[in-house]
C-alpha positions as CSV (number, residue, x, y, z in Angstrom):
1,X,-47.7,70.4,-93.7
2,X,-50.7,72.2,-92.9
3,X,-51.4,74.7,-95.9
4,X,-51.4,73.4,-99.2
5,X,-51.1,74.7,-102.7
6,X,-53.9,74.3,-105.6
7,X,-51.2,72.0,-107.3
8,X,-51.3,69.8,-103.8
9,X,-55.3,70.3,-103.4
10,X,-55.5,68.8,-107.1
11,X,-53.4,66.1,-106.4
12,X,-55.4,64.8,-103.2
13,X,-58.5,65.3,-104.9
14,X,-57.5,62.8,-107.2
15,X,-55.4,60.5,-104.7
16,X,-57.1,60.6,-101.3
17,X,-61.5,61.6,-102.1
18,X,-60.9,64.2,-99.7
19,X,-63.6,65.6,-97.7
20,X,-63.7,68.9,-99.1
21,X,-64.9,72.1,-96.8
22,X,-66.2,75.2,-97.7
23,X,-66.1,77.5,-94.5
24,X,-67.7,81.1,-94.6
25,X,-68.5,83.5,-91.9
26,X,-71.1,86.5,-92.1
27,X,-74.9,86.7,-92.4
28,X,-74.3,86.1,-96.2
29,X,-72.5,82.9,-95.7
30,X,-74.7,80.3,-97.3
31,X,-75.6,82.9,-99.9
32,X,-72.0,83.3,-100.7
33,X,-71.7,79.6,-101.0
34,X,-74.6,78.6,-103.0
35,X,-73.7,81.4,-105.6
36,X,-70.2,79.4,-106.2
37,X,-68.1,76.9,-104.6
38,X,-65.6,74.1,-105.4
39,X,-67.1,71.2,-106.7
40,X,-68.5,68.6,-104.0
41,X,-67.3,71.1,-100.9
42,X,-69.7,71.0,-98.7
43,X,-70.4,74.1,-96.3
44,X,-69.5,74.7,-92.7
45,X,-70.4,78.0,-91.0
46,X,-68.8,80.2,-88.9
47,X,-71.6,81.7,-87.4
48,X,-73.9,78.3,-85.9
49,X,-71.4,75.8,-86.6
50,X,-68.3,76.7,-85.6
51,X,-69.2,78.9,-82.8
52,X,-71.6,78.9,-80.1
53,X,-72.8,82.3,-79.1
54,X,-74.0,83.6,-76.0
55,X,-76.3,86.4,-75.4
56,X,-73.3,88.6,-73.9
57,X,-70.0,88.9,-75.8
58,X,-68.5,89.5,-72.3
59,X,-69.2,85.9,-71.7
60,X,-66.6,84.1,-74.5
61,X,-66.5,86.9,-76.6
62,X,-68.5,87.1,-80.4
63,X,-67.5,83.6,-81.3
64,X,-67.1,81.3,-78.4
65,X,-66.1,77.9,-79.5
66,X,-69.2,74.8,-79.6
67,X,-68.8,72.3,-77.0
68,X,-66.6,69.4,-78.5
69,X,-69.4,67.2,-78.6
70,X,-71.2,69.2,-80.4
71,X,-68.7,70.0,-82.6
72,X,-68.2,66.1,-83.0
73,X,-71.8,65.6,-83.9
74,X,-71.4,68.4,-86.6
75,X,-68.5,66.3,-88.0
76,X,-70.0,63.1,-88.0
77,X,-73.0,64.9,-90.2
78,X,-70.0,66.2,-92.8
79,X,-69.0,62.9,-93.2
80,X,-65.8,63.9,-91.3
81,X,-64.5,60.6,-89.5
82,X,-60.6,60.0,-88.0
83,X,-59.1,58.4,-91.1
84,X,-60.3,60.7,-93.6
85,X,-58.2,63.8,-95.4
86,X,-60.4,66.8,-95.1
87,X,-59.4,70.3,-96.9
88,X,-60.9,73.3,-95.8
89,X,-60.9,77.1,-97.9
90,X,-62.9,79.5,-97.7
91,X,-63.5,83.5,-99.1
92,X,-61.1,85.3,-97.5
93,X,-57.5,84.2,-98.5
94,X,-57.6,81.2,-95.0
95,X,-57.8,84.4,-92.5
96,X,-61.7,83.8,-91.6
97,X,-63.5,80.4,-90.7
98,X,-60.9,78.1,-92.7
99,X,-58.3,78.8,-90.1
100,X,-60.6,78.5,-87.3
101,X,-62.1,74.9,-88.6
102,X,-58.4,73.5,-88.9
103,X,-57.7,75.0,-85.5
104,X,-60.8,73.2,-84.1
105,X,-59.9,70.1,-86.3
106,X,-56.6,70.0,-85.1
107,X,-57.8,70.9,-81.5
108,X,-60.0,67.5,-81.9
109,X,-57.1,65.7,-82.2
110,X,-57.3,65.2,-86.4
111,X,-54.1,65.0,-88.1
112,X,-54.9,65.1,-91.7
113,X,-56.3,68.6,-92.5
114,X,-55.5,71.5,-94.7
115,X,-56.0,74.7,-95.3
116,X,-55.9,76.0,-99.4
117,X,-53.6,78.7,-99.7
118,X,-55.2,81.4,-101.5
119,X,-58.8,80.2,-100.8
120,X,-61.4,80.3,-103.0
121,X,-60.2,82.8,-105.4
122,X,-56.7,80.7,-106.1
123,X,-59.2,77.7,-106.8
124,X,-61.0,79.7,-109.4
125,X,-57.8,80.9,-111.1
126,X,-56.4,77.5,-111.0
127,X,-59.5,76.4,-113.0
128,X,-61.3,73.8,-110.4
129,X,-64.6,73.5,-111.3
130,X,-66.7,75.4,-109.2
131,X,-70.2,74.8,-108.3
132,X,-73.2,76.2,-107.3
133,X,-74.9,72.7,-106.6
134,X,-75.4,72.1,-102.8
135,X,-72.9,69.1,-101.8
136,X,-73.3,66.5,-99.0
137,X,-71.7,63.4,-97.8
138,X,-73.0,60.0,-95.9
139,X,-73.6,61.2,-92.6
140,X,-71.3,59.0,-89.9
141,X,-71.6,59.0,-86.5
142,X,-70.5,61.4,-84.2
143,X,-66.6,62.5,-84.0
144,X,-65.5,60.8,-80.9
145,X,-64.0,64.5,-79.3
146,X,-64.6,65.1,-75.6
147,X,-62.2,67.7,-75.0
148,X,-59.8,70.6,-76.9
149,X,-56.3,69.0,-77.2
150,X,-54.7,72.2,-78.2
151,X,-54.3,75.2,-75.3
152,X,-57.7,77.2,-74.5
153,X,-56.5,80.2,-72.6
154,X,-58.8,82.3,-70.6
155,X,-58.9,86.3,-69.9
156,X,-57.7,85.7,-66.2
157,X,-54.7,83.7,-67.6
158,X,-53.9,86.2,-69.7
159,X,-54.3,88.9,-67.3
160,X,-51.7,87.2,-65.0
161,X,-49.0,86.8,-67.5
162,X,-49.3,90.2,-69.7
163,X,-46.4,91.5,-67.9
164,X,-44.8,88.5,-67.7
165,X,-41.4,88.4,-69.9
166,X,-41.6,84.9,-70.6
167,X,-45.2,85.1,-72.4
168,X,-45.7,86.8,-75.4
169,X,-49.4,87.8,-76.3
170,X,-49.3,88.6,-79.6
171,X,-52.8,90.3,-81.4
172,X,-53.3,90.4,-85.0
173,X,-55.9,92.6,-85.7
174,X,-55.1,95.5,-88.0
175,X,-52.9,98.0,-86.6
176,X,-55.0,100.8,-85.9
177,X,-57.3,98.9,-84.2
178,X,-54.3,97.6,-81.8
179,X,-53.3,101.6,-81.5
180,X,-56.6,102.7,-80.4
181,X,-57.4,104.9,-83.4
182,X,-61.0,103.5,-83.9
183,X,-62.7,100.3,-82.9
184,X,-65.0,99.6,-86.0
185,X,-66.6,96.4,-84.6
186,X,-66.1,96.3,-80.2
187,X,-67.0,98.8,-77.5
188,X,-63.5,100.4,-76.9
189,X,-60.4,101.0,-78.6
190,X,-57.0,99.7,-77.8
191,X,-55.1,96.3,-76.9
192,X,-54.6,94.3,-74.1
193,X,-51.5,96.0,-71.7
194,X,-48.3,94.0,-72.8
195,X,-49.6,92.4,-76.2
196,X,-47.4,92.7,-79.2
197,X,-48.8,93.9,-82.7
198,X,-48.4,91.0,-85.2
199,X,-51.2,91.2,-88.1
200,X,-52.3,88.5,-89.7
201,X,-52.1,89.9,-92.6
202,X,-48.4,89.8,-92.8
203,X,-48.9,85.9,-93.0
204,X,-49.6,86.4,-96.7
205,X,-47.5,87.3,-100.0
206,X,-48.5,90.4,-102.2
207,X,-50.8,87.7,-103.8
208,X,-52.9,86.6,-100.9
209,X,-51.1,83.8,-100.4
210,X,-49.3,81.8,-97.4
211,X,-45.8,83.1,-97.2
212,X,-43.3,80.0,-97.6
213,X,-42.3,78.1,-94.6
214,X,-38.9,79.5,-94.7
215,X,-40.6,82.9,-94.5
216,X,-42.7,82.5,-91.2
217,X,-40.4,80.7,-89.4
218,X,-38.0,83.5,-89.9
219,X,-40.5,86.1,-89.0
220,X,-42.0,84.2,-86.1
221,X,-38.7,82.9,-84.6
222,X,-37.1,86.5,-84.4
223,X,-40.7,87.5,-82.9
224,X,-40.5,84.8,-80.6
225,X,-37.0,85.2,-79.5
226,X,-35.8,82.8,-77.3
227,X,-39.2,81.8,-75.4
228,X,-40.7,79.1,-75.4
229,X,-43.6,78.9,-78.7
230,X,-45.8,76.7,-75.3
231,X,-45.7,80.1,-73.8
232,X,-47.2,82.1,-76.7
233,X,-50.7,83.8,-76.8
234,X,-53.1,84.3,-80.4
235,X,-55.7,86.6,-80.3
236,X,-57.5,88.6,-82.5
237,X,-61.2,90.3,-82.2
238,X,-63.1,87.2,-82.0
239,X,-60.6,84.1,-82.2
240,X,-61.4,83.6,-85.8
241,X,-58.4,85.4,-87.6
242,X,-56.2,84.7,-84.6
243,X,-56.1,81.0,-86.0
244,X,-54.5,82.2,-89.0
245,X,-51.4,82.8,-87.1
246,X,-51.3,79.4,-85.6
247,X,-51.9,77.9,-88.4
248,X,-48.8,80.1,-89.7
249,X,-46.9,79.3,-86.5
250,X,-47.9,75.4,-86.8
251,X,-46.2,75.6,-90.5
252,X,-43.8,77.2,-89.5
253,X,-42.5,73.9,-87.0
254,X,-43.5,76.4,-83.8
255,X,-46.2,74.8,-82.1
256,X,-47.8,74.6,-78.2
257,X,-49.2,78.9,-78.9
258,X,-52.8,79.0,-77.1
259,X,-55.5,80.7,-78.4
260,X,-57.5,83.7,-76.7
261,X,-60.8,82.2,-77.9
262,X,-62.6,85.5,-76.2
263,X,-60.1,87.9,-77.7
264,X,-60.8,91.5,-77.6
265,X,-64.4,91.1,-78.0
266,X,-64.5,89.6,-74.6
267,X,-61.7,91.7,-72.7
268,X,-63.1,95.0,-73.7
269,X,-66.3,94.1,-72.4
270,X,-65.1,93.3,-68.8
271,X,-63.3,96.4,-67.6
272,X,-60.4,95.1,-68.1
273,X,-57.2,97.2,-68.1
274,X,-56.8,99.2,-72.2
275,X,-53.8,100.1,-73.9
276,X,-53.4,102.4,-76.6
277,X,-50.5,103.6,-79.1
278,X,-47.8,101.7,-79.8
279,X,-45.6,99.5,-77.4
């Protein structure tokens, strides 16, 4: 189990002291979180925590990840230590940096994190006090994480198996930014040659919501076919909202996809073969 239900998050509140994350991307972020967020959450942010950006998106793309260490000192000042539950949300239904911190939880080697179905606005409805008092735990020494324990795939291994029949690169950015019918964020329009158009948005129920497991294993494993889930590739603009998919695919029992942590971001910005239209 990897996403959990306000029911569920109410439960381990009460039977586990969770550490409690609230993680926001965006220039705003802090703002957003000071003007409202669930009780004793403390705030992680996209933009300097969870990535570390170069000068050049070509380099990594718009959010390259930290180095682990780093990333270990950052959960050792959360309060974040190998035994403890931690349960992330954030603004934007578990697509933005929720995803991304249980991805790089996960990638750490952490087994006990969760992502809130629904994020913040489902904690809201389901009456959770929310708070606009700035949380923080006992600081503990640094994570012990040297290295990413889940795949980290490059633009030159992707380049070498687009075409291949046994990898599947799946994007899930909106689909007219796949097509090529406007780029509202990169340099160029399009997709990488061979990739498959799988939005993350489809992850989630008319409500905002996770779809049930039953749901995205279905969708997924016809998707997938008959390759291997070792052999699949996530990307997205950035490798923030392609981590909402493997989160998906993780519920949905199909694990081993990599992640494209430079994404389009970073192949449109190295003259890299475009696509446009649809496959």
């Amino acid at each position: 189990m990897n996403i959990i239900t306000t029911d569920q998050l109410k439960a381990l509140i009460v039977d586990e002291s969770p550490v409690l994350i609230d993680a926001r991307g965006g220039v705003d972020a802090l703002k957003h979180y000071n003007s409202g967020h669930l009780e004793n959450a403390v705030f992680a942010d996209l933009e300097t925590d969870l990535s570390e950006k170069s000068v050049n998106a070509a380099h990594g793309g718009r959010h390259p990840l930290p180095k682990p260490e780093n990333f270990g000192r950052f959960l050792g000042k959360l309060g974040i230590t190998q035994s403890s539950t931690v349960i992330v949300y954030d603004d934007k239904k578990g697509a933005n940096a929720a995803a991304r911190f249980w991805w790089m939880l996960k990638a750490a080697g952490h087994e006990k994190v969760y992502v809130v179905s629904g994020g913040l606005d489902a904690i809201a409805k389901a009456g959770l006090p929310v708070s606009k008092t700035v949380s923080s735990h006992s600081e503990k020494e640094p994570y012990p994480v040297t290295e990413w324990t889940l795949p980290v795939i490059d633009a030159d291994f992707v380049a070498n198996v687009s075409r291949n029949p046994e990898f599947m690169i799946i994007d899930v950015r909106e689909n007219y930014r796949y097509v090529g019918e406007s780029e509202p964020i990169d340099l160029v329009a399009g997709h990488i040659p061979g990739a498959v158009n799988i939005p993350y948005t489809s992850n989630l129920d008319e409500h905002g919501d996770f779809k049930s497991v039953e749901e995205l294993a279905a969708k997924y494993r016809e998707a997938i076919a008959d390759r291997d889930p070792g052999n699949v590739i996530v990307h997205c603009g950035s490798g923030v909202t392609a981590c909402h998919t493997l989160l998906a695919l993780s519920e949905a029992g199909l694990e081993g996809a990599g992640l494209y942590v430079g994404s389009w971001s970073e192949w449109s910005r190295n003259d890299r073969p475009v696509a446009t239209g649809i496959k």
